[in-house]
N, C-alpha and C positions, 0 to 999 in steps of 0.2 A: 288197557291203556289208562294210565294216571294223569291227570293234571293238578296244578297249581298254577291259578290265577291271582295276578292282582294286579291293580287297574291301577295307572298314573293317567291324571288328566292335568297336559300341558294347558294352561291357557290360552291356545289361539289356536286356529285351524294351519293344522299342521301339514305341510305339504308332500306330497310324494316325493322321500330322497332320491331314491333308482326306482330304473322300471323295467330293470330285466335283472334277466339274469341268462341247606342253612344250618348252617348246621342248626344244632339244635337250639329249642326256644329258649335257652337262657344263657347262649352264648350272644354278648354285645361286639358288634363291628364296627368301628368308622367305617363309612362308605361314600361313594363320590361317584359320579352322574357325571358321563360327557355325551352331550347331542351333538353332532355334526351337519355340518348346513348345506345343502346344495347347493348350491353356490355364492361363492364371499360377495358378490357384488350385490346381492338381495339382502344381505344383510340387513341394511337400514330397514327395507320394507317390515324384517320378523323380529327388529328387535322393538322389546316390549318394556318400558319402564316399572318397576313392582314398588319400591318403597316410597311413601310420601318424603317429603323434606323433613320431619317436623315426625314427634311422638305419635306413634298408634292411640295413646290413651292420655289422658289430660293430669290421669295420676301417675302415668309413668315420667321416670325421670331417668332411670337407666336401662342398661339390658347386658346381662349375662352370659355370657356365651351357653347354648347348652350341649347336652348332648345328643349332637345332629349328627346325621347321615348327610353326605355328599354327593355333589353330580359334577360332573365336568364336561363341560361343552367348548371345546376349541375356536368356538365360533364367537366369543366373545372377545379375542384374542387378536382373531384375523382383521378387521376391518383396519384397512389402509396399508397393508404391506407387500408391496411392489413385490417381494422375493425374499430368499432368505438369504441371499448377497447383502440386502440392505441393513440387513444387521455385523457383517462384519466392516461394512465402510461408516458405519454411526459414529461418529467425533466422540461420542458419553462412552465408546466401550475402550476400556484398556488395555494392551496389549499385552497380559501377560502368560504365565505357564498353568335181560328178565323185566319183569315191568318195573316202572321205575318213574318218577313224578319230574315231568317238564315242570321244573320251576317257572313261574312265569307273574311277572306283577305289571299291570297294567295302569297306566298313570296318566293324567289330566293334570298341562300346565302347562307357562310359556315358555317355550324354544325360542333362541336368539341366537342368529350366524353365531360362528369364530373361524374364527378362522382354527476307501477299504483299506484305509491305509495305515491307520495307526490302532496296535492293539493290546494298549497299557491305561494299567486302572488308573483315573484321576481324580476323580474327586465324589462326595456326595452329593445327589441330586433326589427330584423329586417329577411328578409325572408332567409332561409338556408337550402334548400327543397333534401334530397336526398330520393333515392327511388329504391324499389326493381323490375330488370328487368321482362322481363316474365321467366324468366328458374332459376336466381340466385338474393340473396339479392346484392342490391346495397352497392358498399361503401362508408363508410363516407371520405368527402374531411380529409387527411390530416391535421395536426392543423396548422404547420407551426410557423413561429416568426414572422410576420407580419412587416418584416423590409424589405421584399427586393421593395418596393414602392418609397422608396430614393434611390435607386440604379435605377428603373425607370427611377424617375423623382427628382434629387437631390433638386430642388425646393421647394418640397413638404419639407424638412426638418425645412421649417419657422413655418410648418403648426405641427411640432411632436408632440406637446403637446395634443392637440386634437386628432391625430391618432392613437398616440398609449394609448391614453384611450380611445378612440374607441374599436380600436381591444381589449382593454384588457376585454371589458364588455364582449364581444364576449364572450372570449375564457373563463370568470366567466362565463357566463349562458352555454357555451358548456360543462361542467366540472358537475354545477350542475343536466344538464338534464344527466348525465354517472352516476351521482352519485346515484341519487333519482328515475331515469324512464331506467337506465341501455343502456342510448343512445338514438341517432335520430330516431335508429333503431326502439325500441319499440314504442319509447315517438309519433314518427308518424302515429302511428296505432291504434288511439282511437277506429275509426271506428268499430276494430276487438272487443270491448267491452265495447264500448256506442250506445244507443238503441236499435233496435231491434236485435238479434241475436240469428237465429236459428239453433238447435243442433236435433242430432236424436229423443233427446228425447220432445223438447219442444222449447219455446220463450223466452227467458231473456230477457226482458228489465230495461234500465240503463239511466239513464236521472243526468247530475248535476246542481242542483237547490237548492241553501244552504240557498237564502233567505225564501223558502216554509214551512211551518208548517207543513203541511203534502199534500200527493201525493197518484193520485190513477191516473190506466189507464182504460179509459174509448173509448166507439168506436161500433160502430156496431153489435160488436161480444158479445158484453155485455150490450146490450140496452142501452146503455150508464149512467148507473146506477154506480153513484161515491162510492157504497157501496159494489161494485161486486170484486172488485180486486187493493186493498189497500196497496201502496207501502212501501217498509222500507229503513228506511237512514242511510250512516252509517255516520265517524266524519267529511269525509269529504264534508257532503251535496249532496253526490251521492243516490239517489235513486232507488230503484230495485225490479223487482218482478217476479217471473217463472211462466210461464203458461204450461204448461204437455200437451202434445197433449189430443184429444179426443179420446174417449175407441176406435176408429174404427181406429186411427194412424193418422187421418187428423189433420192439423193443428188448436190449436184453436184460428185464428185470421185468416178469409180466408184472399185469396189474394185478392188485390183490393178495401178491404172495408174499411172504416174510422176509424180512430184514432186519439185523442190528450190526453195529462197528464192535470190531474183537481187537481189543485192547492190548498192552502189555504194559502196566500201571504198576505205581510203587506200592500199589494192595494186592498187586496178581493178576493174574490175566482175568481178562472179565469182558462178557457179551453184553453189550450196551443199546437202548434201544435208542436210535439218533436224536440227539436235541427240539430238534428242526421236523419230528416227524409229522406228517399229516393227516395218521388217521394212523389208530391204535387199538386192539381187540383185545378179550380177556375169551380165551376159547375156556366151553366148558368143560369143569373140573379142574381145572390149570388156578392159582393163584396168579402170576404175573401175567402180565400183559404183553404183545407181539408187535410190535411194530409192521406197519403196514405201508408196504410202496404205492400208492394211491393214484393210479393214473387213468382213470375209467373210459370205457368206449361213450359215445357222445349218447348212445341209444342206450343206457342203463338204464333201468327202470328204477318208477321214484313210488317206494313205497316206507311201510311202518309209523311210526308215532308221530316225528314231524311232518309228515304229510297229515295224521289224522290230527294234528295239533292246527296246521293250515287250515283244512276243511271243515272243521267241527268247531274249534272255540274261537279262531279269529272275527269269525260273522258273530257271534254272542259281542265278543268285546267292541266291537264297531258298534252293534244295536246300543250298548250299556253307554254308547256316549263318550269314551274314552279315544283318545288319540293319541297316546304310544303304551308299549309292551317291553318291561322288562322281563328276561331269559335269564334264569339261574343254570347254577351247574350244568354250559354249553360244552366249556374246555373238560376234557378227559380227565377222570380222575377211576382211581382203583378202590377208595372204601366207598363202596356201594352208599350209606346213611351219612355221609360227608356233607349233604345238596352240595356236593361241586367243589368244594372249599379245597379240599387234598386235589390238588392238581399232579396230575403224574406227565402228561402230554399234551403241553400249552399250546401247540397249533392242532390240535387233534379234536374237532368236535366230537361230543360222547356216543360213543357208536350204540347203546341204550336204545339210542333215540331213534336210529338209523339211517342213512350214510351224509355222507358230507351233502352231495348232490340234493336229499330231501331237506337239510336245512336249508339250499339255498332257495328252492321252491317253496318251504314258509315264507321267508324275508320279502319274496319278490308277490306274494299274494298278500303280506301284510301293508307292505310299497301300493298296490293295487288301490288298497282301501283305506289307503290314507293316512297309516298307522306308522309312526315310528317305531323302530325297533332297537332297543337297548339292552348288551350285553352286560352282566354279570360279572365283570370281569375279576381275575384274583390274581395280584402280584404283590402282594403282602406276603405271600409263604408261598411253598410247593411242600407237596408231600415228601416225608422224609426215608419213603420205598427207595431201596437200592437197586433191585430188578429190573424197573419198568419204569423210574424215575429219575431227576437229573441228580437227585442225592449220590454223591459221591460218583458221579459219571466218569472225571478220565482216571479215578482212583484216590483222590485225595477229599481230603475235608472243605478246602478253601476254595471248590472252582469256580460254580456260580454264586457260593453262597457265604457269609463269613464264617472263619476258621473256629474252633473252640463253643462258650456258652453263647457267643454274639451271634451266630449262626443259628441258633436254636430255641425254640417259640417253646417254652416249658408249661405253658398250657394248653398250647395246641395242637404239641407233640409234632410240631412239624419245621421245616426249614427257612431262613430266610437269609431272603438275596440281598449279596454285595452289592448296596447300588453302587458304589463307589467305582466299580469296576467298568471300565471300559468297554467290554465283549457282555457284561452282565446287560449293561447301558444297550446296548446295540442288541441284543435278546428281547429286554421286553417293551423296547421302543417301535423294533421290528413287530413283536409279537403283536401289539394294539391294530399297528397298521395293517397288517394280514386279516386280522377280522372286520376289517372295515373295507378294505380293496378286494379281499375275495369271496368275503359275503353277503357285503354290501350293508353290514351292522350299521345306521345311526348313530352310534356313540353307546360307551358305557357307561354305569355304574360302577364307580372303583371298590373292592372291599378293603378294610382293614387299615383305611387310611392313617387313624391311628398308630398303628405297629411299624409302618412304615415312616411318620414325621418324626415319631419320639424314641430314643433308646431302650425309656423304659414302656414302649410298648403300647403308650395311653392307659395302659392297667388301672392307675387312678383318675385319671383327668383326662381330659380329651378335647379337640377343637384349637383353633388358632386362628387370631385376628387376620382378619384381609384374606381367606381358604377363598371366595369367592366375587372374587374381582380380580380382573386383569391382570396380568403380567407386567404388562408394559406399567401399568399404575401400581407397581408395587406388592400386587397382590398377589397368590399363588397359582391361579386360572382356572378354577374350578364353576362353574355356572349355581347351582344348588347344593347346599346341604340337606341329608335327609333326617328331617325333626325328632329326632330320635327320644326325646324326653316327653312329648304329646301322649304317646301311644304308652311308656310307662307311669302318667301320671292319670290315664283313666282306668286303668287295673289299682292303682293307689284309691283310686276314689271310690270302684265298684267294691271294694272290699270292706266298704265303710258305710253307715247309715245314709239315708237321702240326709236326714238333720247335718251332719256333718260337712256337707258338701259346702264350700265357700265358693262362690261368685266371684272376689276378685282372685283367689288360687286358678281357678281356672283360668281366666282371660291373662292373667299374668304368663300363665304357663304357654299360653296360646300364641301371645306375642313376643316374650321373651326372645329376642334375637335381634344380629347388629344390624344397623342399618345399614343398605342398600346391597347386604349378600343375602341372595335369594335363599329359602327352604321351600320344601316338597313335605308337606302333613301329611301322617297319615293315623289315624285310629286306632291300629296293632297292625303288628305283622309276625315273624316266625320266631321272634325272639319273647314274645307274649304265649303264641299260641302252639308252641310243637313240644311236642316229647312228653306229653303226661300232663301240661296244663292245660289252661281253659281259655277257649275262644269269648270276645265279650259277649256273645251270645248268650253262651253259657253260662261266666260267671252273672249274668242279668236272670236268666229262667230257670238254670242249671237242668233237674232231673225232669218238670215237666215239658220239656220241650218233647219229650218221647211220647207222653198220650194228651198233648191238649195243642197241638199246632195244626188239626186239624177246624177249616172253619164251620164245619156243620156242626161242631160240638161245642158246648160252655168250654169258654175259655177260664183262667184263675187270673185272681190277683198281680202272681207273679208274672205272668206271660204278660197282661195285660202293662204292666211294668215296665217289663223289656222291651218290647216291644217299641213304646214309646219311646223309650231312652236311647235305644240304639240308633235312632233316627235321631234324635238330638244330635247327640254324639257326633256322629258324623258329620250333619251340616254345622255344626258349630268348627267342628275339627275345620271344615275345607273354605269354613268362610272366615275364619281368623288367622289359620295356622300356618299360613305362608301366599307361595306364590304358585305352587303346585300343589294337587293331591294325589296320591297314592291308594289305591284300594289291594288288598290282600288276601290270603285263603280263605276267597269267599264271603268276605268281609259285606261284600253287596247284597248278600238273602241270608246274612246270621248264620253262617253254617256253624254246625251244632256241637261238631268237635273239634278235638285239636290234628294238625295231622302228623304224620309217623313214619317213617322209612323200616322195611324189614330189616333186622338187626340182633345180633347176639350181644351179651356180656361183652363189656371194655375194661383192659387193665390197662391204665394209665400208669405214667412213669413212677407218681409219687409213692402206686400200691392201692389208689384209689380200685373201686372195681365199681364200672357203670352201668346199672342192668339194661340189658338188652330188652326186647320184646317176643323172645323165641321167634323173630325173622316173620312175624305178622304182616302180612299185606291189609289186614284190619282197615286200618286207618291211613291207610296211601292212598288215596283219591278224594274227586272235586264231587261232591255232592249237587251238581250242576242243576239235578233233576226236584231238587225240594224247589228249591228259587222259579222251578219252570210251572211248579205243579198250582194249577190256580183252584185248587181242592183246598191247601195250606196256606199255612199265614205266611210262611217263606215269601209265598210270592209279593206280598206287601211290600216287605222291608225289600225287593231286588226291583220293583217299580220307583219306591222311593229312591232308589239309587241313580235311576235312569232319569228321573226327575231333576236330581242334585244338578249334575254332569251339562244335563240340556238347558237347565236356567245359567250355567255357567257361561254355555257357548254362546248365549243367546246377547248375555248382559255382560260379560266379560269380567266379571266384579274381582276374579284370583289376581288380575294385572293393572286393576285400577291405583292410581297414586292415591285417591283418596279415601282412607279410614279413620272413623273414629268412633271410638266409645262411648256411649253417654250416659249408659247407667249399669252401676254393676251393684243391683237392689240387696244385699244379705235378708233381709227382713221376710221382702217379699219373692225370692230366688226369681229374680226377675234381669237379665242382660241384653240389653238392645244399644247396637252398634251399627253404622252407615262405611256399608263396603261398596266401590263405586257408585253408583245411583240408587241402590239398594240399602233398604231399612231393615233390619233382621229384628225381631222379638224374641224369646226364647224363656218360656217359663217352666224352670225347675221344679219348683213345687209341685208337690207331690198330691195335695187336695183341694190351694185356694187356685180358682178361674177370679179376672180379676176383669171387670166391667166397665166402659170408659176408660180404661187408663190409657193417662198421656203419655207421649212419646217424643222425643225432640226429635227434629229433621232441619235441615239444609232447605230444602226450595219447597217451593208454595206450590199450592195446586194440588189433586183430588190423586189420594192413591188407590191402587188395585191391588189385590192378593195375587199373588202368583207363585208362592211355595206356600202350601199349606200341610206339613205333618200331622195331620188330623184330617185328614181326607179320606173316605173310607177304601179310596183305592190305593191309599199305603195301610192300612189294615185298623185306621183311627177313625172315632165315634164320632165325626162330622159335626163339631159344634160351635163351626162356622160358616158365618154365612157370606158366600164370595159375592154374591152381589151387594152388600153393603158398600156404603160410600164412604171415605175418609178424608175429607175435607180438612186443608192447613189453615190453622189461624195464628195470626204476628201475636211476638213477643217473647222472650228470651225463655228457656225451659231447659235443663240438663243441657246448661253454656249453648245450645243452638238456637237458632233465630226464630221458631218456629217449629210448631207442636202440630199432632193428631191423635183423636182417642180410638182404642182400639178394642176387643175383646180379647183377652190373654187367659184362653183358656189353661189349666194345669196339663203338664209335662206334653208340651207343644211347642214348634215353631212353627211361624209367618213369618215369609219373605213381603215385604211390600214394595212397589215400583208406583212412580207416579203414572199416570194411563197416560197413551198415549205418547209414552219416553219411546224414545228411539232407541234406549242405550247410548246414546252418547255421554262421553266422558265427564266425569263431572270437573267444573270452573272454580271451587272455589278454591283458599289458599289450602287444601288437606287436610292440615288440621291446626286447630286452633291453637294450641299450645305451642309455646315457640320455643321448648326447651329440645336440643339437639339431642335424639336418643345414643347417650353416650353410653359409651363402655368401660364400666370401672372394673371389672374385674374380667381378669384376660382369661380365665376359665372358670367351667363347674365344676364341682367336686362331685366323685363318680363312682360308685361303686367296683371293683377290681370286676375284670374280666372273667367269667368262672371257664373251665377248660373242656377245649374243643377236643372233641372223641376224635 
C-alpha cells in the first residue's frame, strides 16, 4: 500500500460536513478548489475575510495575476438564495434563447459557506456546481447583476465589455437551464435517471447516444446475447429499457457482474461501457476495462487501500494539524502512471483502491475527525481510450466531445469536452453532484482549469481576473486559486547561490495576487517533485541525505543548510503566500525523493518517446517512517511542521485582514512582516546572526517567542533564548509606530506574539499604504505546457 500525502490547512476549525454514511512533475495544471458547506444558513458564522483593503507591502503598487491553481467553493455563492426559482423571476435576467498511490494533499486554510426535458447543445459555459447537503437541498447562488466587480477593482472597467458579456452568457444559459430542466437543481441530477437505476420493482436503464442506430444491453446476466433485451429511443437519442426483477424478487442483473450497451453506430457496431457507469475493473491480463453493475448487499465487507488510507494516514493528518485532504486520481482511469488525469469512468471510483463502499468509510472517518475532504476532480479532458472510455461512445467524433482538432488536447493526448453541449452540460454537472451526494466529497479541486476557459488551452498564459469571487458579483465562483508560481519560484532560487537570493524577489512572489481572490501556497508539489526530479529536500542536501540524517552522527555543512532552509521556506511560504496552505509528497519531514508510478516507455503523437522506469515500484510510496523515526533528523523538520499548522490554529494569522511588510533588508537578508497579531523575522543569511536589531511593530507591550526555527526540537542549534523579554518603545521605525530589538540569529525564523494576546484580531487600518492593489496586467506570461503521457 502507497500513499501520497499533502496537507491543506484551511484557516479555521473546520466542521464535520456529514457524519454517516499527477501526472507527471513537469506537467503544469490550472486547478480549482470547491468546499461545500454544511449548511447555507451558517454561512455567515464560517465566512472568513482574507485580503486587507489596502497593499500587503508599502512598495507594492500592483499585482500580476500569477500562475495559480484554483479552488472552488459553491458556498460563497449561496448565501441569500431563497431557491433557484428566484433566478428565473430576477427583473436583471432577460428572456432570451496493483499497488498504486492514493494521491492525497492535505491542506490548512479558510472554508466559507456557498452556497429532462430539453436535449440540444446551447451554448459555452463554465463550472457552477451547487448541491444538495446531507439533511436539506442546497441553494442556488443568487443571480445578482454582475457589476459589483468595478467597485472591487474600478480597473477592471477597461476590461467591461468582455465582462459583462461574460457574465451575460452566464446568466442566458442560467435562465435556460430554469427554463427547460426547471434549474441546477434538477438539471444536476442526471445520475437520478441516466443509467442504471433501481426501483422496487426492477432496473431502468438509460444511456444517451443519439448517434446509434439502434441499442441493446447486453452483460453477463444475459449471455451477452444482443438479441436478449433491446433498447428504445426516444427524440432525444436517449435510449431505455426496464428489466422486472426475477419471479423469486432478486435482481435481474446480479451485483457485480458485467455490462456494456451493444451499439449499431456509424463506425460499426461496438460494445460500449455505459456513460453513467458506477464502478469499472481492468481484470487481469485484459487491457480494457468492464463495466460493472454495482448494487452490493448491505453486509459487504469494507476492506483494501481505502480502508488502510482511513486507518493509518488519516490519524497522522489530524495529529500534523491540518484540516482538510485533497484525493487525487478517485475517478477511474485506465493509464495506470496518469495520477488519475486519463479519466475513462467518471462516476466510477478507482477500483485500485478498492470498492466504492471503502471510499465511503474513508470520507465518513475523515467527517469523524473533523477533516474536510476534497476531490480531485478532472473535467478538463477524458481519456481518448475507445474500449472502456466515452471517446467515440455512440460511434462518432462529436458526442461528448468537440468534432475534429478542437476535440483534442495534443499534449495531453487526450479528449475534451463539448461544454457547449447540453447532455455534455448535464454529464458533468451531474457528475460533480454524484461525488458529493453519494460520497459525501466536501467539494473539489478543479484540474486544468486552464484548458477548459481558453481555446488555446492556457499553453502560454493562464489565470483570469475576478476566477474567485462570486457569481452574482461578476466573478467566476471559484473560492481559491492554487499559487502555482510560489513553489516554481523556490526551485528557481534553490538552483542559485544563497548570494543571489533577493528579499524583495521573494516577498513579491509571495504576495503577487489580486486582491480579495483568495490563494492556497504551497512550497512544491508534483509538478516540482515527480518523474526524475528533486524534492526541495533534496535539491537543499541532495546526496547526503543518504549517510548523514542520522542524529548520533556529525552532521555536514550542507545538511546543516537544508535543513534550516527548508523550514524557512515553508513558514515563509504559509505566512505570506495566501490564505490557505498546502503541504505535499511529504513535504512535512523533507522526504528525500521524488515520487514515480510504475511505467514503461511512452510514444507520444508528435514521435516523441518518454522513457519509462521499467514499471518500478521504487519510488511509489510515502516515506512516512523517516518523519516518524526520532533517531533522524526527518523528524525535526515533521515537528516543525506540526508547529506551523498549530500556531496557525491558535492565532489564526492565514485569515487575518491585517499584513504588512516592513522590511525586505538586501544587505542584511533580513524580512520581517506583521500577519494578524504576529511579527515574523526571518534571516537569510547564510553567516551574519544579528544582535539588537530593530524591528517595527503595530501595538506596545512586551512580546514572546512562540515559533522559534532554531529550536533544537526542529533539529536547530538553540541560539535563542525564549525567555528573553521584548519590550516596545514609541516612535516611528520601518513606517510603523513602534519598534523592539531582537536576536536574528542566521538562516532562522521567529514568530513573535505580544504575551498574553488572546489572538484577537488586529484594529488597526491593515496597512498603511493606501494605494489600491491594482491589476495592471491581466495575466503572467507562462511557460507552454509540456505534454501529459
Amino acid at each position: 500500500m502507497v500513499y501520497t500525502i499533502s496537507g491543506i490547512r484551511l484557516p479555521t476549525t473546520v466542521p464535520s460536513i456529514h457524519k454517516s454514511s499527477c501526472f507527471h512533475g513537469d506537467n503544469r495544471r490550472s486547478s480549482s478548489f470547491s468546499v461545500f458547506p454544511i449548511n447555507n444558513k451558517s454561512s455567515a458564522s464560517l465566512s472568513r475575510k482574507i485580503y486587507a483593503q489596502k497593499p500587503y507591502d508599502s512598495d507594492s503598487s500592483s499585482a500580476t495575476l500569477t500562475e495559480s491553481q484554483k479552488v472552488l467553493v459553491p458556498g460563497s455563492d449561496a448565501e441569500g438564495s431563497p431557491s433557484d426559482e428566484g433566478l428565473s423571476s430576477d427583473s436583471n435576467l432577460n428572456d432570451t434563447e496493483g499497488v498504486h498511490d492514493l494521491h492525497v494533499q492535505t491542506v490548512k486554510g479558510g472554508t466559507e459557506s456557498v452556497a429532462n426535458k430539453k436535449s440540444m447543445a446551447k451554448t459555452h459555459t463554465h463550472e457552477d456546481i451547487d448541491v444538495q447537503d446531507s439533511v436539506t437541498r442546497r441553494l442556488v447562488p443568487p443571480s445578482g447583476n454582475g457589476q459589483r466587480i468595478y467597485e472591487i477593482d474600478p480597473l477592471l472597467k477597461n476590461y467591461r465589455t468582455h465582462l459583462d458579456y461574460r457574465y451575460s452568457m452566464y446568466r442566458k444559459l442560467r435562465e435556460e437551464i430554469n427554463k427547460y430542466e426547471g434549474g441546477l437543481e434538477e438539471f444536476s441530477r442526471g445520475y437520478e435517471k441516466m443509467g442504471f437505476i433501481r426501483s422496487a420493482a426492477g432496473i431502468t436503464y438509460r444511456e444517451w447516444a443519439p448517434g446509434a442506430k439502434s441499442a441493446s444491453l447486453v452483460g453477463d446476466f444475459n449471455n451477452w446475447n444482443p438479441n436478449a433485451d433491446v433498447m428504445t429511443r426516444n427524440e432525444f437519442g436517449v435510449w431505455e429499457i426496464f428489466l422486472p426483477n426475477n419471479a423469486d424478487g432478486s435482481s435481474a442483473i446480479p451485483h457485480g457482474s458485467r455490462v456494456k450497451i451493444h451499439m449499431d453506430t456509424p463506425s460499426g457496431i461496438k460494445d460500449s461501457i455505459p456513460a453513467w457507469i458506477k464502478f469499472s475493473v481492468q481484470a487481469p491480463g485484459e487491457i480494457p476495462y468492464n463495466g460493472i453493475y454495482y448494487d452490493p448487499p448491505e453486509e459487504e465487507p469494507i476492506i483494501n487501500t481505502y480502508a488502510n488510507f482511513r486507518d493509518d494516514v488519516l490519524p497522522r493528518i489530524k495529529k500534523l494539524g491540518y484540516n482538510a485532504v485533497q484525493i487525487m486520481a478517485i475517478q477511474e482511469h485506465s493509464y495506470y502512471a496518469s495520477f488519475g488525469y486519463h479519466v475513462t469512468n467518471f462516476f466510477a471510483p478507482s477500483s485500485r483502491f478498492g470498492t466504492p463502499e471503502d471510499l465511503k468509510s474513508l470520507i465518513d472517518r475523515a467527517h469523524e475527525l473533523g477533516i474536510v475532504v476534497l476531490m480531485d476532480i478532472v473535467h478538463s479532458h477524458a481519456s481518448n481510450n475507445v474500449l472502456d472510455g466515452l471517446n467515440m461512445f455512440d460511434g462518432t467524433d462529436g458526442h461528448y466531445f468537440h468534432s475534429g482538432s478542437r476535440g483534442y488536447h495534443w499534449m495531453w493526448d487526450s479528449r475534451l469536452f463539448n461544454y457547449g453541449s447540453w447532455e455534455v452540460l448535464r454529464y458533468l454537472l451531474s457528475n460533480a453532484r454524484w461525488w458529493l451526494e453519494e460520497y459525501k466529497f466536501d467539494g473539489f479541486r478543479f484540474d486544468g482549469v486552464t484548458s477548459m476557459m481558453y481555446t488555446h488551452h492556457g499553453l502560454q498564459v493562464s489565470g483570469m481576473p475576478t476566477f474567485c469571487l462570486p457569481t452574482q458579483d461578476g466573478g467566476v465562483g471559484f473560492d481559491y486559486r492554487l499559487h502555482m508560481a510560489i513553489a516554481d519560484k523556490w526551485i528557481e532560487l534553490l538552483q542559485l547561490r544563497d548570494e543571489d537570493w533577493r528579499m524583495g524577489d521573494i516577498v513579491h512572489t509571495l504576495t503577487n495576487r489580486r486582491w480579495a481572490e483568495k490563494c492556497v501556497s504551497y512550497a512544491e508539489s508534483h509538478d516540482q517533485a515527480l518523474v526524475g526530479d528533486k524534492t526541495i529536500a533534496f535539491w537543499l542536501m541532495d546526496k547526503d541525505m543518504y549517510d548523514f540524517m542520522a542524529v548520533d552522527r556529525p552532521s555536514t555543512p550542507r545538511i546543516d543548510r537544508g535543513i534550516a532552509l527548508h523550514k524557512m521556506i515553508r513558514l515563509i511560504t504559509m505566512g505570506l503566500g495566501g490564505e490557505g496552505y498546502l503541504n505535499f509528497m511529504g513535504n512535512e519531514f523533507g522526504h528525500p525523493e521524488w515520487i514515480d508510478f510504475p511505467r514503461g516507455d511512452q510514444h507520444l503523437p508528435t514521435g516523441k518517446i518518454v522513457p519509462g522506469n521499467n514499471n518500478s515500484y521504487d519510488k511509489c510510496r510515502r516515506r512516512f517512517d523517516l518523519g516518524d523515526a526520532d533517531y533522524l533528523r526527518y523528524r525535526g523538520l515533521q515537528e516543525f511542521d506540526q508547529a506551523m499548522q498549530h500556531l496557525e490554529e491558535k492565532y489564526g494569522f492565514m485569515t487575518s485582514e491585517h499584513q504588512y511588510i516592513s522590511r525586505k533588508a538586501e544587505d542584511d537578508r533580513i524580512i520581517v512582516f506583521e500577519r494578524g497579531n504576529l511579527v515574523f523575522v526571518f534571516n537569510f543569511h547564510w553567516s551574519s546572526s544579528y544582535f539588537d536589531y530593530q524591528i517595527g511593530c503595530l501595538k506596545p507591550g512586551k512580546y514572546k517567542i512562540v515559533l522559534d526555527s532554531d529550536d533544537p526540537l526542529f533539529g536547530g542549534f538553540n541560539r535563542i533564548d525564549h525567555n528573553a523579554e521584548h519590550f516596545t518603545f514609541e516612535g516611528s521605525y520601518d513606517n510603523r509606530p513602534r519598534s523592539f530589538l531582537v536576536y536574528a540569529p542566521s538562516r532562522a525564523a521567529v514568530v513573535y506574539a505580544l504575551v498574553d494576546d488572546d489572538a484577537e484580531p488586529a484594529s488597526d487600518d491593515l496597512v498603511e499604504d493606501d494605494t489600491v492593489l491594482a491589476m495592471q496586467d491581466l495575466v503572467v506570461e507562462d511557460d507552454a505546457e509540456p505534454a501529459e503521457d
